[in-house]
N, C-alpha and C positions, 0 to 999 in steps of 0.2 A: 072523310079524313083528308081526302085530297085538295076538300073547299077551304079548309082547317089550313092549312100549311100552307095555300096557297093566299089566305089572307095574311096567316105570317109572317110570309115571305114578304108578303109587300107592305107592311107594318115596320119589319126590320130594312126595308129599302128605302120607305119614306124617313125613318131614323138615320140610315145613314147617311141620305141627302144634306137633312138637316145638321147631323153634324160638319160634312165636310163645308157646306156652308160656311157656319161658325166659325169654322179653322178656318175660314178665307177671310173670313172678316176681321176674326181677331190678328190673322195676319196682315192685314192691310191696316186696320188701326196700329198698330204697330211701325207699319211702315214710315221713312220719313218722305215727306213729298212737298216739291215746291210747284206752285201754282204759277206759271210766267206766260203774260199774253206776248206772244209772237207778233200778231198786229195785221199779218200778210200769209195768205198761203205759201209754202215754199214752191216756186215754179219749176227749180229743178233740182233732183235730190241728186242726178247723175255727177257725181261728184270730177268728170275731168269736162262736163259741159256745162257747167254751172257758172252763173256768175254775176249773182246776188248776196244780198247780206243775211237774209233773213233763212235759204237755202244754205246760207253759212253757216248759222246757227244750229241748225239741225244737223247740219254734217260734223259740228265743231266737235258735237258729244256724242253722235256712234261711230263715227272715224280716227282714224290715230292713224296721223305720220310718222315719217321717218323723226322729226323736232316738234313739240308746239312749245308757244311762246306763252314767257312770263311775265308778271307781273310788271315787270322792267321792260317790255317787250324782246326782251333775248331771248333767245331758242335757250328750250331746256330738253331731256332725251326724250325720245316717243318710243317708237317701234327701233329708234336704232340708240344702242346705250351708251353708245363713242363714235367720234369720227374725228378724222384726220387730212389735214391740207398738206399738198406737194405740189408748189407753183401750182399751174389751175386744173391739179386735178383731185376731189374730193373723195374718202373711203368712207364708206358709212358701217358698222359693223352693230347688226340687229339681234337683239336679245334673244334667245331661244325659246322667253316665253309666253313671247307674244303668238296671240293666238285670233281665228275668228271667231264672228260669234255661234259659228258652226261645230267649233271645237279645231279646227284645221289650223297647222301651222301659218304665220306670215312671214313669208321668204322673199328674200331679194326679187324672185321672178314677179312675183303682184306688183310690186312697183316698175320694174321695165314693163310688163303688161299695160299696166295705167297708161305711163307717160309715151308707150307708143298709139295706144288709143287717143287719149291728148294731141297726139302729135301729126296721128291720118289724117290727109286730103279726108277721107270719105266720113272722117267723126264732125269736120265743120266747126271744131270748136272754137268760141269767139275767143279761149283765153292761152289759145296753142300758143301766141307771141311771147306769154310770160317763161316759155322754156328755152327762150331764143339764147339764150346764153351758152346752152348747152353746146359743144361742137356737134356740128351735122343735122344739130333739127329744123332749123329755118328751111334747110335744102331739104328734109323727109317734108317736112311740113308744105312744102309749095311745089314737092312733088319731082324737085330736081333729082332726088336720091330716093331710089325705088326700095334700098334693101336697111333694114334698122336696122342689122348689124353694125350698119357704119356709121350709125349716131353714135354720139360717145356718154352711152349709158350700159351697163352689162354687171348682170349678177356672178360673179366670180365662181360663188356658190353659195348654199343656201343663206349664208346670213351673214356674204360683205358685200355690198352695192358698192361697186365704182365708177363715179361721174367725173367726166372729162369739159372741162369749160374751155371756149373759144376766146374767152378775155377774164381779166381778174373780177369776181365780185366777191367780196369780201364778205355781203351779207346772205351768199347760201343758203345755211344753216338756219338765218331765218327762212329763207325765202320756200322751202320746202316744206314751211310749214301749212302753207296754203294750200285750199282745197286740189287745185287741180292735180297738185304733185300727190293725193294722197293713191294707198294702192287699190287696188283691183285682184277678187278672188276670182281667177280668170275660170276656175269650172261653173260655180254661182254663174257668173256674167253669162257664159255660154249657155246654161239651161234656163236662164232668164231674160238673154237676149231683145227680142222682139216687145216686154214687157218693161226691162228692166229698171228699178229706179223708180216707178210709177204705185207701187201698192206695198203694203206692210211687206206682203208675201215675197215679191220680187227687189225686197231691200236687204240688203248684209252686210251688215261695218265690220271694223273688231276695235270699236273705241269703249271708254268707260260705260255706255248704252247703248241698249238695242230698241229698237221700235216696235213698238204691241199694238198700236194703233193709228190710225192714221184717217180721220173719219175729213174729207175733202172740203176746206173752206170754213169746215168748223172745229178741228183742234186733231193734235198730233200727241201720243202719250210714249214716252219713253221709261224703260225700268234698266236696271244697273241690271249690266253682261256678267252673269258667272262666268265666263271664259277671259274674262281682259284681267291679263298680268298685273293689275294694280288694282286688282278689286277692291281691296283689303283696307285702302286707302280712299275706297270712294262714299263717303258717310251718307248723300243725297240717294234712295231707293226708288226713288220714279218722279218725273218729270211732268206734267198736267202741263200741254200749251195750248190752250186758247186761241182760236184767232178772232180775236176783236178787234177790225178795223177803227172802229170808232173811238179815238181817246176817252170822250165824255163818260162814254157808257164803261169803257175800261175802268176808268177812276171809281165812279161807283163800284164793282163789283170789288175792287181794290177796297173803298172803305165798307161793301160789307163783309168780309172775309174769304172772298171767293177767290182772292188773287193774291199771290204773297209778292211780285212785281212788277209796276204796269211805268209806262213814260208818262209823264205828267202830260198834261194839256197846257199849252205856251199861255194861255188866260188865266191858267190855275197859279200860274208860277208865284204870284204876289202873293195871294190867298197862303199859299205852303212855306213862305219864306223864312220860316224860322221853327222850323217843322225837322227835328231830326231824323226822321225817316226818308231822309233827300238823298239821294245817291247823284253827286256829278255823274257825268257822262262826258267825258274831254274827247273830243270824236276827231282825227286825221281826215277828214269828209270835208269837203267842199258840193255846194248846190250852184248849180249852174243853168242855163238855159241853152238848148240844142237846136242851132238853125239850121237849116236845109239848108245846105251851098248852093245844092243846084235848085234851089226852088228859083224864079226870076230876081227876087225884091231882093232874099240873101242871098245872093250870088255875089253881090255888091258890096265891098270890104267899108265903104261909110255909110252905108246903110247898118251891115253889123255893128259899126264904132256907136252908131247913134241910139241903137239898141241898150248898149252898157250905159252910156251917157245919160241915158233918158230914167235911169233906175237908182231912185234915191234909196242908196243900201243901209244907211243910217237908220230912217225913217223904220224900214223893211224890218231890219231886225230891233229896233226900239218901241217901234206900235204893235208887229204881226209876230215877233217873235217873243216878244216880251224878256230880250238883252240873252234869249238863247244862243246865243253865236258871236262873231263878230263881222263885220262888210268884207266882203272879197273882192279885189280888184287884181286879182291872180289867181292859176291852177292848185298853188304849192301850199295849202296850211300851217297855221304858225308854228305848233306843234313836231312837224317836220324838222330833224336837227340839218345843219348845213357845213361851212368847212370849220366853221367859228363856233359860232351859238347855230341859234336857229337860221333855217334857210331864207325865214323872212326879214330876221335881223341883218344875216350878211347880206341880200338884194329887196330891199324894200318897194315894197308893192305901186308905193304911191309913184314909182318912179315912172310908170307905165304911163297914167295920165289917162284913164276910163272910168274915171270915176261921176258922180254927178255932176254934170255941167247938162241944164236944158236948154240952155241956147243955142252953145254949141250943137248938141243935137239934133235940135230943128235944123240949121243952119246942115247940118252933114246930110240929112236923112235927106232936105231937099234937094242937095246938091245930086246926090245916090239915085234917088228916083229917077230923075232929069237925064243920068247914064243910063239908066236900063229900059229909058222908055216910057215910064209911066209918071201920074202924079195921084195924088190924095184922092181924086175922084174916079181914077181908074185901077186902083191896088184893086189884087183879089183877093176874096174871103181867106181868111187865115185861120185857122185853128189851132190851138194848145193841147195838146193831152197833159196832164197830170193823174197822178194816184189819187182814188176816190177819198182816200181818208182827211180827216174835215181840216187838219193843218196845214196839208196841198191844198187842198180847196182855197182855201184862205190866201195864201200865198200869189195863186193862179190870180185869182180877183183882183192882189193888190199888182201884180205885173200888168194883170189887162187894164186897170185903170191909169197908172203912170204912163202908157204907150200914149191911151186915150189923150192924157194932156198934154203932155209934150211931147207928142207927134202925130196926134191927131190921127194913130192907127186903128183901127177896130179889127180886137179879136175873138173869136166865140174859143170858151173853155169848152173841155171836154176830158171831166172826171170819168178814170177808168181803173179797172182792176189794175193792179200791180203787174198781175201775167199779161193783160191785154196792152197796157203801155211797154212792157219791156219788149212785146212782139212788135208791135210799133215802131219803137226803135231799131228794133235787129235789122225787122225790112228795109228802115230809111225812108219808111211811108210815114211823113209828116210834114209839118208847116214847121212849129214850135214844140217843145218838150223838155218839160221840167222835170229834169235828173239828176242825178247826184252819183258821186265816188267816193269810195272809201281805200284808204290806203290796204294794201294787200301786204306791206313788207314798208321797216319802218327809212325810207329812203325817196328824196322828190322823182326817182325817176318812176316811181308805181303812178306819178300825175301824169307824166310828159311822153312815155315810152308810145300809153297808148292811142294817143294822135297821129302815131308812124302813117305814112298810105297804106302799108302792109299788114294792120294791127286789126284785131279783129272786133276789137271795141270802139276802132274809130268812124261810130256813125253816125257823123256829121258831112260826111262827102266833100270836106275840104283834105288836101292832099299839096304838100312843099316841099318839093326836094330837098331845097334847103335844112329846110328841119327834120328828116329825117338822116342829112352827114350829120348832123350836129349831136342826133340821138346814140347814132353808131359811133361817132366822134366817141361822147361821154363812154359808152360802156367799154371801147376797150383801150379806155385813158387810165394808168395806173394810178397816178398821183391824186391822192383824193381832194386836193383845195381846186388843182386845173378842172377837174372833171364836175366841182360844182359852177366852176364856172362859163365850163360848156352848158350844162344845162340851164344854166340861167340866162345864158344865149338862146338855148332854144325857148325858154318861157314866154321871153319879150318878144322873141318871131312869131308866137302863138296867140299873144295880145296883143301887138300889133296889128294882123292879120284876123283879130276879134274870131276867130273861125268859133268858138263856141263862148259865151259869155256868164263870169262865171259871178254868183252874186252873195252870197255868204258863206263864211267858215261853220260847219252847223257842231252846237254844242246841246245835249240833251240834258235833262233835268227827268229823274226815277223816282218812282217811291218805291222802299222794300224795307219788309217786316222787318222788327231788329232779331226775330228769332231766328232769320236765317243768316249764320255769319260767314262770311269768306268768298261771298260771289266775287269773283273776276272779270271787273269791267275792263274792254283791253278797247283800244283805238283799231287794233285791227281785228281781221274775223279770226274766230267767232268775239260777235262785240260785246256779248254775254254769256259766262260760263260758269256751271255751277259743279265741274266735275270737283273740284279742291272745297268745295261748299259743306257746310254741317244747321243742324238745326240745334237751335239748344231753347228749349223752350222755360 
């Protein structure tokens, strides 16, 4: 009898498997889900140490600020459902019911939490400059002021944040929309500490999504948060990201249904040209090339001149890019508005004078060598890092071939992971390094701030006093035409002084399904988003 009911048992157990099964299935087919290759592992998920685009991305949809931003790039409410200006000091007044994805309230204190983690000597963060506005953080942040009480940030109480600004910025509201300002569940952090940031398990937003998986190097799955105040409004049910470095192989899995968003390939772009499944990409990004100051050769302000000079940007984005962008002979993207129109209409690029000229740059580069001691026969080995994916690749090649002819430099490339070149950079262990920025807030000082000496993204190891009055000048200049035209003082001291060389505006070309309608392509982070997205098939 006992064998009897013990096979039963397990009759009615293998049945119930199979059902709950079924119900997983049917609910997953059910489910709506977009397919988007990412491209790049995210290097860091810690949201006040981060500061990458693609790390953007994934913070953009499990994290929720105090604002994010609209299609218009204006702040629209997040976690806070109003706020209010009084001379420079800002109230932010937070919904009660915004939540984590723990279930736990999000209070005023997670954001002073963050932004004084942001802001510690002992967190290192490369993007603590972007709070410098704030009264008192520059001083916490480099250590002059021991106690964050006396920064001017403080939760009132649970749900009005008020920040106190050391000079007028107007664009706040945006600029809090950006990762580093977002908050911090400071009990999470603390039981997660030593880990945090690094696994599904040791992650916790409280945005439209939370993270279910996170398999390293090979794709990231996010599902809509039961707990986020605007669930109701989120139509997208899970998120499938991919990381396919490789454009080519991306596009395939794109036409065989495996991906409902990939970046085209700059070769493919003729091929698709009339192809309604194109999605622009208008991207506030400029690519640039990172010289060592203190390496010997760039130490040498006409040796950098003869670097730009030697880089036919035309050719660059009309052969390698296939008209993806347009030549940069400046930090500031056209895109960028300024006191007029755009920033590049009211101070034109061309005025600088870095643009292709190869004579001139033979003629500089030898004069540059001749200063610092050396000539063509005694340079030392140089190296480039770029990102392994095959568009750097390409790019790398046609930089190291232009050197080759008109200047007769020789460089070896050196294709690397995304993490391995941005560690590269952090250190300022380089020769060469082809980088890129993307605007964080829609304003040229998100180009110009971070070249300060003090700035923690500026690693290029050139440093001008000059150019940092001019920076503190502009920010706490009230009048907005004057204060473009400090900064446009500082750009020309910046290209002048060639300190980083900067060689196209980059513009992307997508493809995406026409069944998913409503993705959010923004110029800033996150530069793809699909919380306001639906499928309609």
């Amino acid at each position: 009898m006992k064998k009897i009911l013990l096979v039963l048992a397990s009759i009615m157990s293998i049945l119930f498997i199979v059902s709950c099964g079924n119900e997983e299935q049917v609910s997953q087919e059910n489910q709506k889900v977009v397919k988007y290759n990412l491209e790049q592992n995210p290097p860091q998920l810690d949201a006040q140490l981060a500061t990458d685009e693609k790390s953007g991305i994934v913070l953009g949809h499990t994290f929720e600020g105090l604002t994010e931003i609209g299609t218009d790039g204006k702040a629209l409410p997040g976690v806070a459902e109003s706020w209010t200006t009084e001379g420079n000091t800002w109230t932010f007044k937070l919904r009660k019911t915004a939540k984590w994805h723990n279930g736990d309230p999000v209070v005023a204190g997670d954001f002073v939490a963050a932004w004084e983690r942001a802001l510690n000597p002992a967190s290192a963060s490369e993007y603590a400059f972007i709070m410098y506005n704030i009264k008192g953080a520059e001083e916490y942040n480099s250590g002059k002021i021991k106690d964050f009480t006396e920064v001017g940030v403080k939760a009132v109480d649970d749900y009005t944040l008020k920040v106190d600004l050391k000079e007028p910025v107007t664009y706040f509201d945006s600029l809090v929309a950006f990762y580093t300002f977002l908050p911090q569940n400071q009990k999470f952090y603390n039981e997660h500490k030593d880990s945090y940031a690094t696994s599904v398990e040791d992650f916790m937003g409280n945005g439209p999504y939370k993270m279910v998986e996170w398999d390293f190097e090979n794709k990231i799955i996010l599902e809509k948060a039961e707990n986020y105040w605007n669930k109701d409004n989120v139509k997208i049910d899970r998120i499938e990201m991919p990381i396919i470095v490789d454009f080519t192989a991306s596009l395939k899995a794109y036409q065989n249904g495996e991906l409902d968003w990939t970046v085209l390939p700059n070769e493919e772009i003729v091929n698709y040209k009339d192809n309604p499944e194109v999605v622009e990409m208008k991207e506030a990004r400029v690519i640039y090339l990172l010289l060592n100051n203190k390496n010997k050769l760039f130490s040498n302000a006409k040796v950098r001149r003869a670097v730009s000079m030697a880089i036919d940007r035309k050719a660059l984005v009309d052969k390698i890019k296939n008209g993806a962008g347009s030549p940069a002979e400046s930090m500031v993207p056209e895109i960028i508005p300024g006191k007029k129109g755009m920033f590049r209409e009211d101070y034109p690029q061309s005025a600088y004078g870095i643009g292709y000229n190869p004579t001139e740059a033979k003629k500089l580069f030898e004069e540059g060598l001749k200063e610092v001691g050396l000539t063509i026969a005694t340079l030392p080995k140089l190296t480039m890092y770029s990102n392994n994916d095959d568009t750097s690749t390409k790019e790398a090649q046609f930089y190291q071939e232009q050197f080759k002819k008109n200047l007769g430099m020789d460089i070896k490339l050196e294709p690397v992971t995304f993490q391995i070149r941005l560690q590269h950079q952090t250190a300022k262990d380089y020769d060469l390094i082809l980088a890129g920025w993307g605007a964080d807030y829609n304003d040229p000082m998100t180009f110009l701030d971070m070249w300060m000496s003090n700035s923690g993204q500026n690693n290029s190891n050139w440093a001008n006093p000059k150019y940092d009055e001019l920076i503190v000048k502009a920010k706490a200049e009230a009048n907005a035409e004057v204060r473009m035209d400090i900064l446009a003082q500082a750009e020309k001291l910046l290209m002048d002084e060639m300190a980083i060389v900067p060689t196209f505006f980059r513009n992307k070309k997508a493809l995406a399904k026409p069944r998913v309608k409503g993705i959010q392509v923004n110029a800033f982070s996150p530069v793809v988003y699909f919380g306001h997205a639906d499928i309609q098939e």
